[in-house]
N, C-alpha and C positions, 0 to 999 in steps of 0.2 A: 279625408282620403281622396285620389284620383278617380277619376270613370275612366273608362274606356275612351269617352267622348273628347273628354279635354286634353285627355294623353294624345288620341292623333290627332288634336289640332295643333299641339305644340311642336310634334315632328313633324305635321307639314311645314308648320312656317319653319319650322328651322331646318326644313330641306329648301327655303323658299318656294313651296307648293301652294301657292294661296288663292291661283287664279283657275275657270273652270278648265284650259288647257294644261295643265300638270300632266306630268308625266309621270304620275303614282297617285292612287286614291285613297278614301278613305276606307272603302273596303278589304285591299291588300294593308292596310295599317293594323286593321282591327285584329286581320287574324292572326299575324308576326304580333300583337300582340298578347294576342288567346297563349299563345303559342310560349312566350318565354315566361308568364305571369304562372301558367300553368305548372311549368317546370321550378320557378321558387317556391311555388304553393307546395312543391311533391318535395322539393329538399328541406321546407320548414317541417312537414309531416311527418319525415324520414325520422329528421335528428331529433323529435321527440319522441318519435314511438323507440327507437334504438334507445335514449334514455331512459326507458321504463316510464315515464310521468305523462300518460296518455290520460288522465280525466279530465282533463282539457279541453282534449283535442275533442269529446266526443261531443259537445260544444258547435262545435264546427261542422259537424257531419248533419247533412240531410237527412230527414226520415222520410221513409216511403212505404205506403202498405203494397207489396206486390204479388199476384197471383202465381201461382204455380202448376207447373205442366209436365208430361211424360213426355220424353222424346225413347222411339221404337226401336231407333237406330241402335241404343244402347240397354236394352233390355229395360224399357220403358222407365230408365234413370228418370229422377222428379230431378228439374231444375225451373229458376228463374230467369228473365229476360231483365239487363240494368236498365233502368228505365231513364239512365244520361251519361253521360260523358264523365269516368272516372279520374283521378288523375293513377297514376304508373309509382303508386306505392310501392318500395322494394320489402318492408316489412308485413302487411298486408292486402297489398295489391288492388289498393283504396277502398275496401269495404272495411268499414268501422265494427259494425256489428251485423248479427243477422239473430232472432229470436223468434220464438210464437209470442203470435198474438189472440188477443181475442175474439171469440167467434169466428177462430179459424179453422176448429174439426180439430185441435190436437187435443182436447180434453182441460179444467181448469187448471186441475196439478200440473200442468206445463207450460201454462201462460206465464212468458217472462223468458224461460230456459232459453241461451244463447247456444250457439253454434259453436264449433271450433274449426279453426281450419286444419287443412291437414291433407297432405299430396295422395295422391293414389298411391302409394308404396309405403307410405307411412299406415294408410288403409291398411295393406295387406299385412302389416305387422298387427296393427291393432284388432285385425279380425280373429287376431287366436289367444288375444288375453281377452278372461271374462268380463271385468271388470270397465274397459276403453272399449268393447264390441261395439262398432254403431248400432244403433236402435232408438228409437223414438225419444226416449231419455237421454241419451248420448250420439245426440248428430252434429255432422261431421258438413264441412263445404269447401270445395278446391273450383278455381277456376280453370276452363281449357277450351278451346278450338273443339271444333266439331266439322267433320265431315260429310257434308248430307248428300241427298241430289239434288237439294238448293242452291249446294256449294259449301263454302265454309263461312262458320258462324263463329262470331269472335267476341259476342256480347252474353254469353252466358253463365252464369252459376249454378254449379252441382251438389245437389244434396244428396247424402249418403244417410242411412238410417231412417231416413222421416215417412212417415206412417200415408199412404196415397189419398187416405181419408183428408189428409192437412193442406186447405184448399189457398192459404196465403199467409204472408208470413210480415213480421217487421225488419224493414235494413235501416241502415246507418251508413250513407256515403262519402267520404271527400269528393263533393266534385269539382269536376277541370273547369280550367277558363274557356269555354266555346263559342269564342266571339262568331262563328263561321253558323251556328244554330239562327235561323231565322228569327226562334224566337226567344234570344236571349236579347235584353237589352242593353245597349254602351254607355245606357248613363245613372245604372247603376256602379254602384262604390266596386273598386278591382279588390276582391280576396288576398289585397296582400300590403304588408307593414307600410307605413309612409317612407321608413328610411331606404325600402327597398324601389319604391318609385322612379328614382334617377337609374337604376340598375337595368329595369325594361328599359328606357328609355334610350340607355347606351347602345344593349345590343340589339333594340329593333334600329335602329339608325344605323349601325353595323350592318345589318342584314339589309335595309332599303338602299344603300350603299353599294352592295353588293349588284343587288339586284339592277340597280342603274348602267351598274358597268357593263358599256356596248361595245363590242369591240370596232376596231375603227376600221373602215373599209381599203383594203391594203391589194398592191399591186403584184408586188412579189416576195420573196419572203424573207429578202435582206436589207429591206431597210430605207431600198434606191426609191419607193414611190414617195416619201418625207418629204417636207422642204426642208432647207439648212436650215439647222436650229431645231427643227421639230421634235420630241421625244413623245413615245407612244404612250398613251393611254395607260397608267398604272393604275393597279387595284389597289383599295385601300388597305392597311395594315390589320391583319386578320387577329381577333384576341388566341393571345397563347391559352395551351391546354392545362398553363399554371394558373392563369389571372385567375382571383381572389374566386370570380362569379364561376368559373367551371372548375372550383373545388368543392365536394362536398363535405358540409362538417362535421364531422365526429359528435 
């Protein structure tokens, strides 16, 4: 499988970028390609978990022990902080799992017990059957924005049910490619198939493409400051919102 590493060395040279005055680095490479690697990572994830054949995937998912906390703002709701960069699952919203763990304060009978997701409105349904009520036995996790006087916080997970005594919990992540993390490395192997390899590689050289394009210093706005012959500076041919790569698959 590719890195990070050898991936932008190939689009340098094949932007001919090889000398130290280039005009694009390897930093602006790394993250156009966090950046599309991430997004096949989230459409491989998609069209299995939409399949139902998800024990797979959990395979794939990070584990992490993470602490939990009361925020005041909301009648001191208990959530968690992600502890990295998710990718934008549309059927889970990249958390794989969430459960007690142990020697977390939920008691033994509950070590293992998973979480369910489930929006605040679907909440306010389930608060009035007995049997789906949140509760220590039956907890519930949505994610959302928060409004503080920090600002707005956009890394956080909500637990509904769970007992304040329950001091930290087990997840289960897909995470993103965040070539732009200090401390990720680029020569680790990229989270994604060999056949899809050539696919970054298309549209980040699309996008470094893009990015090149300067527009040309012009005199007036018909055309008179050209020399005979001269034609302006065209943009490259932009991928249609058909092409194969910006279709998701069923």
């Amino acid at each position: 499988m590719a890195t990070a590493t050898t991936l932008s060395d190939d689009i340098l040279t094949t932007l001919g970028y090889t000398h130290d005055d280039r005009a694009r680095h390897r930093e602006s490479i790394l993250f156009n390609i966090g950046l599309v690697a991430s997004r096949l990572r989230r459409r491989s994830i998609d069209k299995q978990l939409r399949s139902g054949s998800d024990d797979g995937l959990i395979s794939d998912a990070t584990m992490y022990r993470v602490p939990l906390f009361q925020e005041q703002y909301v009648q001191d709701r208990t959530y968690f902080n992600l502890p990295a960069s998710i990718v934008d699952a549309r059927v889970n919203g990249g958390v794989a799992y969430i459960r007690y763990c142990d020697n977390s304060g939920c008691g033994d009978t509950l070590v293992g017990k998973q979480f369910t997701m489930a929006s605040p409105n679907e909440l306010s349904v389930r608060n009035g059957m007995e049997l789906e009520k949140p509760s220590p036995s039956v907890p519930y996790y949505f994610r959302a924005r928060i409004s503080t006087g920090e600002g707005i916080i956009t890394n956080r997970v909500w637990l509904v049910g769970v007992s304040p005594l329950v001091k930290c919990l087990e997840v289960g992540l897909y995470l993103a490619v965040d070539l732009s993390d200090p401390m990720a490395d680029p020569d680790e192997q990229l989270p994604i198939p060999d056949d899809q390899v050539y696919l970054v590689k298309r549209m980040v050289l699309d996008m470094e493409r893009f990015a090149l394009l300067v527009p040309q210093e012009r005199l007036s706005n018909d055309g008179r400051d050209f020399k005979v012959g001269q034609q302006p500076l065209q943009p490259p041919n932009t991928m249609g919102i058909n092409a194969p790569i910006n279709i998701d698959e069923d």
